[in-house]
C-alpha positions in Angstrom: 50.0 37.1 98.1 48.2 38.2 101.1 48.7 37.1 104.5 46.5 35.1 107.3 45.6 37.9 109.5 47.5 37.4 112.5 50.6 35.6 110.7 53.7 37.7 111.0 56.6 37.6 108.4 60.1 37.3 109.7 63.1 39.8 108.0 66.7 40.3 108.6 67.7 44.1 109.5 71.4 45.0 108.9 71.8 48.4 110.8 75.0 50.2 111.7 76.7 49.9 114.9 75.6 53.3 116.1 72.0 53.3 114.6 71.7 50.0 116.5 72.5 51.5 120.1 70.5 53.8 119.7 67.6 51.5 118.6 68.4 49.4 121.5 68.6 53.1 124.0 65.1 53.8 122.3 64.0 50.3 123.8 65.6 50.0 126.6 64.3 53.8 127.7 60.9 52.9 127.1 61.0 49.4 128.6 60.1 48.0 125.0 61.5 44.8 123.1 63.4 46.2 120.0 61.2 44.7 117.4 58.5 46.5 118.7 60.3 50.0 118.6 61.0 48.9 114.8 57.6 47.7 114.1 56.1 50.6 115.0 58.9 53.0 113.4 58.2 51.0 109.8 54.4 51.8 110.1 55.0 55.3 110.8 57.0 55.6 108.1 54.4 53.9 105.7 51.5 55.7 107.0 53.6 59.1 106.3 54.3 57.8 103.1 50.8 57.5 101.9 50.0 60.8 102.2 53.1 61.9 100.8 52.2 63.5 97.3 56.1 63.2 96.2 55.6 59.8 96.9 52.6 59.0 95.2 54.1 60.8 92.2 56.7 58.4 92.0 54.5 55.8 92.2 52.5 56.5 89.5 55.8 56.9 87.4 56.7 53.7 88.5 53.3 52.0 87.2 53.4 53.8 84.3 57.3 52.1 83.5 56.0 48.9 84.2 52.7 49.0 82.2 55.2 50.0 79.4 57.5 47.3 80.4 54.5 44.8 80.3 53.2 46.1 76.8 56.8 45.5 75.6 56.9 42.2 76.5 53.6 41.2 74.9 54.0 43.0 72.3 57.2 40.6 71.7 55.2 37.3 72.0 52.9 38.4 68.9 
């Protein structure tokens, strides 16, 4: 379901001890709240990942599970 544009959605990060300090050196360094330092770390990663042809590739296998997944199940009901 899609969002309100400007509504935010809350989640819980579990990171490491270590990956945490340095998340919070990151932020502290650059004078930025953590969550923005993360924010903008997740949509890097996203925005790499959609030009990411090993990526893509698995998400076409993926579909193509599901869509089998899906015929299985209707195929049941009949």
């Amino acid at each position: 379901m899609p969002m309100k544009p400007g509504s935010t959605k809350s989640l819980l990060l579990r990171l490491d001890p270590e990956l945490a300090g340095r998340l919070q050196t990151v932020a502290d360094v650059e004078g930025r709240p953590v969550s923005d330092v993360v924010r903008e770390a997740i949509a890097t990663l996203v925005e790499q990942r959609r030009g990411d042809e090993r990526f893509l590739r698995l998400l076409e296998e993926n579909l193509a599970r599901h869509r089998q997944a899906l015929e299985l199940l209707r195929d049941e009901q009949q």
